[in-house]
C-alpha positions as CSV (number, residue, x, y, z in Angstrom):
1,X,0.0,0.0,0.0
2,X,1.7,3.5,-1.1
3,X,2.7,5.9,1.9
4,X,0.5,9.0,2.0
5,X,2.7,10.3,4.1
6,X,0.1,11.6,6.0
7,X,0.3,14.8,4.2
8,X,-0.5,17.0,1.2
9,X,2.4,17.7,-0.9
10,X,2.9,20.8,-3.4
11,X,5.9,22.3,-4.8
12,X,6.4,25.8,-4.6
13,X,7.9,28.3,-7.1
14,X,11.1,27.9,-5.4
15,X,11.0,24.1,-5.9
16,X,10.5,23.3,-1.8
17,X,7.8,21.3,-1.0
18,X,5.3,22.0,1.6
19,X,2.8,19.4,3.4
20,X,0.3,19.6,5.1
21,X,0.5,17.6,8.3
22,X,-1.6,15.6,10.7
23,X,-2.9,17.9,13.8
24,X,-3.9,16.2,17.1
25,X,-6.9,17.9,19.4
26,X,-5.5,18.9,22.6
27,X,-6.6,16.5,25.8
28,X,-5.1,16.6,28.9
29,X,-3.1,14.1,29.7
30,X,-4.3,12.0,33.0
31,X,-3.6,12.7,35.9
32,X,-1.8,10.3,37.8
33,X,-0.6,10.5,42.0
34,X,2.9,11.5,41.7
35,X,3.7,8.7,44.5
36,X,2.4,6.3,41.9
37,X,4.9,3.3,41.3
38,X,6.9,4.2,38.0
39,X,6.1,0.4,36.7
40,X,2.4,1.0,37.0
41,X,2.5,4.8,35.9
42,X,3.8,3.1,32.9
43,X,1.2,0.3,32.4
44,X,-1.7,2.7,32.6
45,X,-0.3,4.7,30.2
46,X,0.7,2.4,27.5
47,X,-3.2,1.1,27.8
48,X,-5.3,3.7,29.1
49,X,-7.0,5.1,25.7
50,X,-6.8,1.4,23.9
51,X,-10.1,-0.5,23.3
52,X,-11.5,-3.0,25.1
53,X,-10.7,-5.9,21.9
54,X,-14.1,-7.3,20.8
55,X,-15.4,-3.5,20.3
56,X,-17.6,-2.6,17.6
57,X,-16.7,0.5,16.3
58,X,-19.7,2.3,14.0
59,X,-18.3,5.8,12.0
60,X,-20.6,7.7,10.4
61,X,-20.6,10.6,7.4
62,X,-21.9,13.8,8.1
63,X,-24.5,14.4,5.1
64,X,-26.7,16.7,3.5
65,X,-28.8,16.7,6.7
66,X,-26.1,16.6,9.3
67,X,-24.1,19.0,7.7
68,X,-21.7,21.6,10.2
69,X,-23.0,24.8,11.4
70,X,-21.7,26.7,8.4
71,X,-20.8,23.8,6.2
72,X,-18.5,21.5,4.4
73,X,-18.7,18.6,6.5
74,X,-20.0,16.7,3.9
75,X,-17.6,14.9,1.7
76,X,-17.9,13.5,-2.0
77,X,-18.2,9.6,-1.9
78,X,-15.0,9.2,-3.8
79,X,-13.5,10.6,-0.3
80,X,-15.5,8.4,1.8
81,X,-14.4,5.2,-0.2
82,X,-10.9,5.7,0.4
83,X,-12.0,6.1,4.3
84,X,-13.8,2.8,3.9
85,X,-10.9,1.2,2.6
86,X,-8.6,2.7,5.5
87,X,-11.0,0.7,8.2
88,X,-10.5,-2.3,6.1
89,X,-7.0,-2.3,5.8
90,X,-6.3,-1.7,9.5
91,X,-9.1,-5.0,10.0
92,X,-7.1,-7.1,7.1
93,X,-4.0,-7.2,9.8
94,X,-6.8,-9.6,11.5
95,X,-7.2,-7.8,14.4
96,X,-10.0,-8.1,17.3
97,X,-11.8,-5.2,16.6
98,X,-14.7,-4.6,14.0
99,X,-15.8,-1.7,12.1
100,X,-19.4,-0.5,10.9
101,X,-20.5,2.5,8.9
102,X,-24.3,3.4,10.5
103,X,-26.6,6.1,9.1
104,X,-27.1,7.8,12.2
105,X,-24.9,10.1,13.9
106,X,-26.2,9.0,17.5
107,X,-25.2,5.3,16.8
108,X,-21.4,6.1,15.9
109,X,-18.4,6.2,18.2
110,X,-16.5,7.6,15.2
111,X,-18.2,11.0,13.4
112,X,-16.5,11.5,9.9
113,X,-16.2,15.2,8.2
114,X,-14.3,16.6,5.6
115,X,-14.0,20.4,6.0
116,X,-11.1,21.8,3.6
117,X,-8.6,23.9,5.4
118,X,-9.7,22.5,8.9
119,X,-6.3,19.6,8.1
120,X,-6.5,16.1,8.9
121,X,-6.9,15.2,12.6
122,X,-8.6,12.7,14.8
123,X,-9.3,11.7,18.5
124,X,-7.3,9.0,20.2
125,X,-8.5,5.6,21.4
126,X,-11.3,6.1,24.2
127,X,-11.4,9.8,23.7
128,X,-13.4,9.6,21.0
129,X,-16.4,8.5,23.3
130,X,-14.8,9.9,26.8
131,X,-13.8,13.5,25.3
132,X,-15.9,14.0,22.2
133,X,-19.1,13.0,23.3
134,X,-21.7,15.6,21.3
135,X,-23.1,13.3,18.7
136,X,-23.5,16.6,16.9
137,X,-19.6,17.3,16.7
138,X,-16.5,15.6,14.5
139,X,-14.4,13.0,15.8
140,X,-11.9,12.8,13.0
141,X,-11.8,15.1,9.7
142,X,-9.9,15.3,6.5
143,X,-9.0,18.6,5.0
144,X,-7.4,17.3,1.9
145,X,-7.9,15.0,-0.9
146,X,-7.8,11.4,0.3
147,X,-7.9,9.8,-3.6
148,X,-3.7,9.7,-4.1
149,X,-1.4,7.9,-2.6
150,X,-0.7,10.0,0.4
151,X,-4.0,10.7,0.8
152,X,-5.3,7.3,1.3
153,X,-2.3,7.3,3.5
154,X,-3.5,10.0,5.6
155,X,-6.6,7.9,6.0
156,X,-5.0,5.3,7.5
157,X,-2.7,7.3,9.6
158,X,-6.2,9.3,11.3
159,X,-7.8,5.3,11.8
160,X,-4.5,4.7,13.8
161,X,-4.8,7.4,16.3
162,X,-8.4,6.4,16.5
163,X,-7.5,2.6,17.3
164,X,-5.3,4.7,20.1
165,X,-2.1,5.1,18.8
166,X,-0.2,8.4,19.0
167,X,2.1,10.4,16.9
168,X,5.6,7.9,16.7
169,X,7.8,10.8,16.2
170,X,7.1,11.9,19.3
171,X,7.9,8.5,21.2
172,X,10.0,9.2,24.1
173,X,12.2,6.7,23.2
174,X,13.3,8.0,19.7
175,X,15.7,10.4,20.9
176,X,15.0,13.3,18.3
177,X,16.9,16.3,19.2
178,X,15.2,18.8,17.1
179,X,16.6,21.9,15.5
180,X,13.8,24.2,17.2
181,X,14.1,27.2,15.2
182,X,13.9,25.3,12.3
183,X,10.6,23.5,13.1
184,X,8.9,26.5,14.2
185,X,10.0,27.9,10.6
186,X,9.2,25.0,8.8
187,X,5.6,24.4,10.5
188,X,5.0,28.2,11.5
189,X,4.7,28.3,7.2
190,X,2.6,27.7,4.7
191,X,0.3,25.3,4.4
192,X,0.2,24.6,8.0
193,X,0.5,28.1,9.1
194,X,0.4,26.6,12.9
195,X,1.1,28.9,16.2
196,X,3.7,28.0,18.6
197,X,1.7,25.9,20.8
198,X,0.3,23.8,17.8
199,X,3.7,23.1,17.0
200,X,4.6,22.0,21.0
201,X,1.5,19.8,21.2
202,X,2.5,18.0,17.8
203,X,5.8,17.9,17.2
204,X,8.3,18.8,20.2
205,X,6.3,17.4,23.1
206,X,7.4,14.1,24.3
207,X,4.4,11.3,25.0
208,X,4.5,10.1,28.9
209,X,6.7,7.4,28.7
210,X,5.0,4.0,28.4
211,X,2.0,5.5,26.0
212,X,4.0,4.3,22.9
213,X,3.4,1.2,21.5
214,X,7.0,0.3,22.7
215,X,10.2,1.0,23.8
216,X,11.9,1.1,20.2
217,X,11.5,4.0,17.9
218,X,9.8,2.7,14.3
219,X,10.6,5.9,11.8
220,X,8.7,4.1,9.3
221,X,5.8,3.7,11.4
222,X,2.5,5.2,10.0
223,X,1.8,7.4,13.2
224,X,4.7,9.2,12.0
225,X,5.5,12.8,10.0
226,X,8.0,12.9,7.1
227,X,10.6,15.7,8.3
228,X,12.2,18.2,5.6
229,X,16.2,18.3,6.0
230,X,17.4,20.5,8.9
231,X,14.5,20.2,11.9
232,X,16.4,16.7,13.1
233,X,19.6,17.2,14.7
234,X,20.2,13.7,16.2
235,X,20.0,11.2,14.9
236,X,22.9,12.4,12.2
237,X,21.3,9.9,9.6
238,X,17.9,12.4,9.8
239,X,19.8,15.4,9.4
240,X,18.9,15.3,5.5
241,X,15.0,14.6,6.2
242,X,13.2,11.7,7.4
243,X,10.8,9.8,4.7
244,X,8.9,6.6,6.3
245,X,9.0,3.8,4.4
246,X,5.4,3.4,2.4
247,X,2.4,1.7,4.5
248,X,2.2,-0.1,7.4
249,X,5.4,-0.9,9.0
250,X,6.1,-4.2,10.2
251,X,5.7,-3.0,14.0
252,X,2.5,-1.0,12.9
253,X,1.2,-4.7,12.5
254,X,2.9,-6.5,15.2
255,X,1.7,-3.7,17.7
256,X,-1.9,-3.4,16.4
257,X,-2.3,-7.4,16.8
258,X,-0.6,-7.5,20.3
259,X,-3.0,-4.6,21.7
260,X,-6.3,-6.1,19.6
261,X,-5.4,-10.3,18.9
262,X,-8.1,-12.0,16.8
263,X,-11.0,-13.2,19.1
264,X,-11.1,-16.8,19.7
265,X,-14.0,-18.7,18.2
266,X,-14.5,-20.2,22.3
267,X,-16.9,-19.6,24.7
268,X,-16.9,-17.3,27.2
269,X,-16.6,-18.0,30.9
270,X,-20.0,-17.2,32.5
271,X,-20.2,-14.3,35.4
272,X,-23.4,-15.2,37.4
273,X,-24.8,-13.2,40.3
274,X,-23.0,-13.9,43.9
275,X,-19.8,-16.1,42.2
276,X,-16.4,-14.3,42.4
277,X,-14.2,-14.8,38.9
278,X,-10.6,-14.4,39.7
279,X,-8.7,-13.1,36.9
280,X,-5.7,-14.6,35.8
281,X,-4.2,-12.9,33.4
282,X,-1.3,-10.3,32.9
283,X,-0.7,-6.7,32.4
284,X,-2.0,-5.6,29.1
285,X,-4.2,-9.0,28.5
286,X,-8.0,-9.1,28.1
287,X,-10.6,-11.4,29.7
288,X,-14.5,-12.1,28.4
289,X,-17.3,-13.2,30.6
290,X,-20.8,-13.9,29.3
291,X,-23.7,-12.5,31.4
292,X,-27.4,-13.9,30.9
293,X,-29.5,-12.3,33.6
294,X,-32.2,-14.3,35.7
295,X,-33.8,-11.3,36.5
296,X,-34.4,-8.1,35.3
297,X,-33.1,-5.5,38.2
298,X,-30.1,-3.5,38.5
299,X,-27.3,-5.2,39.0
300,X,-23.1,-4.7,40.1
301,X,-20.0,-5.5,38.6
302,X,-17.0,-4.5,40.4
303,X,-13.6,-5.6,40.4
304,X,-11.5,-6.4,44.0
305,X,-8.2,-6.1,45.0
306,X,-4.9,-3.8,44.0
307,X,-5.4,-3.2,40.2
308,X,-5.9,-1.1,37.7
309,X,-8.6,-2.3,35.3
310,X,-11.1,-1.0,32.9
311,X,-14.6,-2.7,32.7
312,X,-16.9,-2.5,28.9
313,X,-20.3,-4.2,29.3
314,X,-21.8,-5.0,26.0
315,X,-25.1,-6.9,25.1
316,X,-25.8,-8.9,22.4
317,X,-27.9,-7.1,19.7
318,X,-29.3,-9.0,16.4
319,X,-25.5,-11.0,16.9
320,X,-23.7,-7.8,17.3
321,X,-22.2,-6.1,20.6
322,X,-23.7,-2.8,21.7
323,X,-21.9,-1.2,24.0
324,X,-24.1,-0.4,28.1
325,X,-21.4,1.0,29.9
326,X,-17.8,1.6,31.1
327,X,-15.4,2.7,34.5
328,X,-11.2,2.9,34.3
329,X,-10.4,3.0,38.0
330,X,-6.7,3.3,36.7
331,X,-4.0,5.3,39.2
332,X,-7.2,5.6,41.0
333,X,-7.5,4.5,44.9
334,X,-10.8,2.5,44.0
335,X,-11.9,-0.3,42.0
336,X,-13.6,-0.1,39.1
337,X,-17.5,-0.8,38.8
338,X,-20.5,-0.5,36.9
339,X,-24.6,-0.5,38.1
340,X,-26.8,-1.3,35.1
341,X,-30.1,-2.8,34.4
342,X,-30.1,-5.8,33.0
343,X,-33.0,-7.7,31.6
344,X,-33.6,-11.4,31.8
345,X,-33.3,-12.9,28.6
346,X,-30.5,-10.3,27.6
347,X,-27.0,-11.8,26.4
348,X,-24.3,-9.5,28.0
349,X,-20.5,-9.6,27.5
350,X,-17.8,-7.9,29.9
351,X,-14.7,-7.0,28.7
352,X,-12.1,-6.6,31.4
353,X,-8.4,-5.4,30.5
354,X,-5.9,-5.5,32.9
355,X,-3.5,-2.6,33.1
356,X,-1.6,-3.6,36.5
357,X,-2.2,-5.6,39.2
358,X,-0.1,-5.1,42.6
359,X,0.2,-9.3,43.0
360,X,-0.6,-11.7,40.4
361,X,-3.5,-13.9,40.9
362,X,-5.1,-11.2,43.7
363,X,-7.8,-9.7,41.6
364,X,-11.2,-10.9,40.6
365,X,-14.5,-9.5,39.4
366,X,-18.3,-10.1,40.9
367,X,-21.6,-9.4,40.7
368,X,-24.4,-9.1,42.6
């Protein structure tokens, strides 16, 4: 698949080319207790905006009738099919997670404009759903054309922060030393015209350690910018430019099937009212228990014992999961835990992903 770069290229009348680059909405980063062990700081971070794996996730185009306050949300279909083959690419790798285009704004996690001169920019992970709630709002747009190479590129590059992945080049582990002057010259230009703090939050701000994929640099990842010679200082090699490699790297795939692995055609272990499950599994991993409700009340989930864990309850709709509800108790001095109703005859799944657990084999989930 050719790289798009995940910009807009044009040449100037002086022959230097100018892109148009990626821009990221600005979120707070958690807040976690500065006492908090470094091991577990780490943990949380590296998972805190993934998925649970199993998700559905339904995007949606903004239309004639959906259409921004002053416009230009809507995009031509030729620009929507090259956003409908991004999702499929990214699900080709065979990962856990499925994707669904609905015709309703309220049903979609993921809302999909294409206002020209607004850039290319998306959510990441959870914040799509924890951050960007207003069904009315965009979650991800593309300013530029999406039909060429490094457009369809681009495409890919927006799913990716969606799926939770942030901007490589600013890994903490790449060991960039920019040349500053020269990136606020370079992006403080035309096209991206940005101000100073755009340029901070996207390019010279370093990700809390542990929130990239891993602890290697991938310069050919697709979460990452191509670089014009002279804004890299170190590594020497970069000092002429930085060009990733076209389409997904090799550790673009191996990460996105370690966070979301292909589900297991296999049963689910069954939560029922009153019975503790003890969860066995490590940092990072994911465990599924089927819930079909005797009665129709309002029931609790909780987790016990020192870890950090985020809960997804889903029920079975016409063979597809809908998502009910969700808690991160993550650097948090509590467990996490939901109160829903449930209905008898409902089918319910629970997602539970592990970020860190104090002890192994000391934490469990029940309900009641």
């Amino acid at each position: 698949m050719a790289r798009a770069k995940r910009e807009q290229a044009k040449e100037t009348k002086t022959g230097k080319v100018e892109r148009h680059t990626c821009t990221l909405p600005r979120v707070p980063d958690r807040i976690l207790p500065p006492t908090l062990n470094p091991n577990r700081a780490r943990l949380i971070r590296m998972n805190e905006k993934k998925w649970a794996n199993g998700t559905r996730l339904r995007y949606f185009f903004f239309d004639r009738r959906t259409d921004g306050p002053r416009g230009g949300w809507v995009g031509p279909e030729a620009q929507q099919n090259a956003v409908r083959e991004a999702f499929d690419a990214w699900k080709e790798l065979g990962i856990g997670l499925e994707f669904e285009e609905v015709p309703d704004r309220e049903d979609a996690e993921i809302r999909i404009g294409f206002l020209q001169g607004d850039g290319a920019w998306s959510y990441v992970g959870r914040d799509v759903v924890d951050v960007a709630r207003d069904p009315n709002e965009r979650t991800m747009n593309f300013g530029w054309d999406l039909t060429t190479a490094y457009g369809r590129d681009t495409a890919l590059h927006e799913i990716g922060h969606t799926l939770g992945f942030p901007h490589e080049h600013q890994n903490p582990y790449a060991g960039i030393e920019w040349n500053e002057p020269a990136v606020y010259d370079y992006f403080g230009g035309p096209p991206n015209n940005w101000d100073d703090e755009t340029i901070r939050w996207n390019i010279l701000r370093k990700i809390p350690p542990g929130e990239a994929s891993g602890s290697e640099w991938d310069p050919d990842s697709i979460m990452h910018y191509t670089f014009p010679a002279g804004v890299i200082e170190q590594p020497a090699e970069y000092r002429n430019g930085l060009t990733p490699e076209p389409g997904l790297s090799e550790k673009d795939v191996e990460w996105a099937r370690q966070f979301y692995p292909a589900l297991e055609q296999q049963e689910e272990a069954e939560l029922r009212a009153y019975e503790s499950q003890r969860l066995a599994i490590q940092p990072g991993e994911q465990v599924n228990f089927r819930i079909r409700p005797q009665f129709t009340r309002r029931y609790r989930i909780q987790t016990f014992g020192a870890a950090d864990t985020m809960l997804a309850l889903f029920e079975n709709v016409n063979g597809a999961p809908r998502f009910v509800a969700g808690d991160d108790d993550s650097g948090a001095d509590r467990n996490a835990r939901l109160r829903e109703r449930l209905y008898r005859g409902g089918d319910y799944v629970l997602r539970i992903r592990l970020y860190y657990s104090h002890l192994a084999g000391e934490t469990a989930v029940f309900m009641w």
